[in-house]
C-alpha positions as CSV (number, residue, x, y, z in Angstrom):
1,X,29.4,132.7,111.0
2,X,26.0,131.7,110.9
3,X,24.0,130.9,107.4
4,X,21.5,133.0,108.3
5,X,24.0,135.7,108.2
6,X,25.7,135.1,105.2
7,X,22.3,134.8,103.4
8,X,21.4,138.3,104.0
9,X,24.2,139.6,101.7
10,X,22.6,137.2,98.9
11,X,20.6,138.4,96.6
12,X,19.3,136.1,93.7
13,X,21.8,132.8,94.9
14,X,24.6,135.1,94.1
15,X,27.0,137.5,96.2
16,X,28.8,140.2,95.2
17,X,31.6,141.6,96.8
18,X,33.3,145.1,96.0
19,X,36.9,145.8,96.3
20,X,39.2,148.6,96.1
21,X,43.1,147.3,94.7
22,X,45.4,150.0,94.5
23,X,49.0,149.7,93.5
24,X,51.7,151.0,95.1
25,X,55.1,151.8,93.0
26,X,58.2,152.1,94.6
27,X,61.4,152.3,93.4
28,X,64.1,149.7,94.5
29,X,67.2,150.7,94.2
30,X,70.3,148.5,94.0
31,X,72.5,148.3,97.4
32,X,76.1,148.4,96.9
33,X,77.2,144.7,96.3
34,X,79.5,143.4,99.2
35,X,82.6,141.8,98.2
36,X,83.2,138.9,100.2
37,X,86.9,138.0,100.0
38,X,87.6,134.3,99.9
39,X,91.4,133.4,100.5
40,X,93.1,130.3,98.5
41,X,92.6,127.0,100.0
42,X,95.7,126.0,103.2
43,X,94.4,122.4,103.2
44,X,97.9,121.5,101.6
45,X,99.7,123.8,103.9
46,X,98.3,122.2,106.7
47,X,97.9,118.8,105.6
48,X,102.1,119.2,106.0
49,X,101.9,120.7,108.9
50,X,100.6,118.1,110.0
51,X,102.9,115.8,108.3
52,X,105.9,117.9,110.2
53,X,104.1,118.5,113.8
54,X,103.1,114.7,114.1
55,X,100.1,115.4,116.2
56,X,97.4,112.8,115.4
57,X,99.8,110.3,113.6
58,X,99.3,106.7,114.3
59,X,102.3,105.0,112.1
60,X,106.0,105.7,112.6
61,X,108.3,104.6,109.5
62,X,112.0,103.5,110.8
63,X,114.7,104.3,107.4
64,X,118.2,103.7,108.6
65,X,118.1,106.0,111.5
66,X,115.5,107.8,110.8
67,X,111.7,108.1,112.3
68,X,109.0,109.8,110.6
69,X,105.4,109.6,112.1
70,X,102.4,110.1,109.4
71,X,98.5,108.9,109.3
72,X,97.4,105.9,108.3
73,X,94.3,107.5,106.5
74,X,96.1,110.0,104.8
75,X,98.4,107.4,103.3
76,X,95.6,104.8,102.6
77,X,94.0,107.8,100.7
78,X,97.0,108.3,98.3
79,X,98.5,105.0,97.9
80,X,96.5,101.2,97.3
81,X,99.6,99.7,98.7
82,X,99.1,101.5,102.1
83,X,95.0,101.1,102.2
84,X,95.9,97.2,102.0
85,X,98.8,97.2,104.2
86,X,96.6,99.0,107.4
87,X,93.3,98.5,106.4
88,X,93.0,95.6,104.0
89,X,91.8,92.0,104.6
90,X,95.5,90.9,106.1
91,X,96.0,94.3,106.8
92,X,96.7,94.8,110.7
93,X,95.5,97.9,112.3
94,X,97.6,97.6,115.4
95,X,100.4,98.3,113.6
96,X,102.5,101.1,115.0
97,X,106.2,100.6,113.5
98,X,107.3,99.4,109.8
99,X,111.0,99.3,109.5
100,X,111.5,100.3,105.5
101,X,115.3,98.7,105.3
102,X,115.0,99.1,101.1
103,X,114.7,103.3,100.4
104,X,116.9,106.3,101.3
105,X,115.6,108.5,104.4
106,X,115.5,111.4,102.5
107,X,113.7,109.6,99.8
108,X,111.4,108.1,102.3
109,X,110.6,111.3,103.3
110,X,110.2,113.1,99.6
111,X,107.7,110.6,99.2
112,X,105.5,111.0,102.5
113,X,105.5,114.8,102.0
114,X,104.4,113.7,98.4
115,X,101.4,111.8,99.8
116,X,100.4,115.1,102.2
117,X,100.9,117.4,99.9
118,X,100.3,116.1,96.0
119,X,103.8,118.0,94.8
120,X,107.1,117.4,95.1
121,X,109.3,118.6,98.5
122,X,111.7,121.3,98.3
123,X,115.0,120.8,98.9
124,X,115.1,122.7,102.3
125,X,112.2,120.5,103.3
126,X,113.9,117.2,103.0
127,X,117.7,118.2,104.5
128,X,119.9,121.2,105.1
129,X,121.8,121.0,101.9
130,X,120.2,122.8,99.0
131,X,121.3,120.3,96.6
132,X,119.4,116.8,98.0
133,X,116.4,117.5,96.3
134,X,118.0,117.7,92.4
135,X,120.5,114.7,92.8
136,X,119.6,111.6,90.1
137,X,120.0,109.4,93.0
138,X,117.0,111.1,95.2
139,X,115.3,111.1,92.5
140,X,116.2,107.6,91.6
141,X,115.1,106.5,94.9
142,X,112.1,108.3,94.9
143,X,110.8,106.6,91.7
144,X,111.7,103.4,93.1
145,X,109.2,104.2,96.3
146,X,106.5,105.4,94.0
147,X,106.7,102.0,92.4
148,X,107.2,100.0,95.2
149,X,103.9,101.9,97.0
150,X,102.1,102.3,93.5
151,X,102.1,106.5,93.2
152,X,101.7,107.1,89.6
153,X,101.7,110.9,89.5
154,X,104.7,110.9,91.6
155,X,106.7,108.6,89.4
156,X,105.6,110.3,86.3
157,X,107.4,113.2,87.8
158,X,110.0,111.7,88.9
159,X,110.8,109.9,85.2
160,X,110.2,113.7,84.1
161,X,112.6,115.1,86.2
162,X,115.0,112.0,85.5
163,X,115.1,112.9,81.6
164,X,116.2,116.5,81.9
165,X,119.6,115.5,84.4
């Protein structure tokens, strides 16, 4: 716009400008709320499933005759012991295989499923017989392996469980 323009709307240096507001009133009203469901968290459920599948595992654990293939990270993540075994300073991440000559299999395995899952195994997840999982000596072998791989929650249970048998 031009100066010359705007000047002729001017009248003593000043402009005035007329407006028209009008306000409009509507009534909002309140949708019905959705209800978005959220289910309980699986990570556990899977985090054993992956334990039991295998897929992904880079570290097999040899206990008697036994094999049982986990993940390094998930390990590392639970236990110092394991973090400085595989990815410490003398740690060696080529490792594939440790042979554990000192704990029972089925302890062995209470105590990965421990580690995956943050509770203790049933009995039907470590053997066939429903009464592995309450004997003193599992349990005396498990606390030995959460010593031996500094787990305190899991030996905490275990000296729990210990003083009611």
């Amino acid at each position: 716009m031009k100066r010359s323009t705007v000047e002729t709307y001017l009248k003593d240096d000043c402009l005035c400008i007329h407006c028209t507001v009008g306000v409009v009133q509507t009534r909002v009203e309140e949708g019905k709320r959705c209800v978005i469901p959220v289910p309980p968290s699986d990570m556990i459920q899977n985090l054993k499933s992956l334990f039991e599948s295998g897929v992904g595992s880079d570290i097999t654990f040899q206990v008697c005759n036994e094999f049982f293939k986990a993940h390094k990270w998930i390990l590392a993540a639970q236990s110092l012991v394991f973090r400085a075994q595989f990815f410490g300073l003398v740690g060696n991440l080529d490792m594939k295989t440790i042979v554990i000559e000192e704990f029972d299999p089925f302890a062995f395995k209470a105590m990965l499923l421990f580690l995956y899952s943050d509770e203790l195994p049933e009995a039907h997840e470590l053997s066939d017989s429903d009464t592995v999982c309450t004997s003193t000596a599992l349990m005396q072998h498990l606390l030995a392996a959460a010593d031996r791989f500094d787990l305190a929650r899991l030996k905490l249970m275990c000296e729990k469980i210990l003083e009611r048998l």
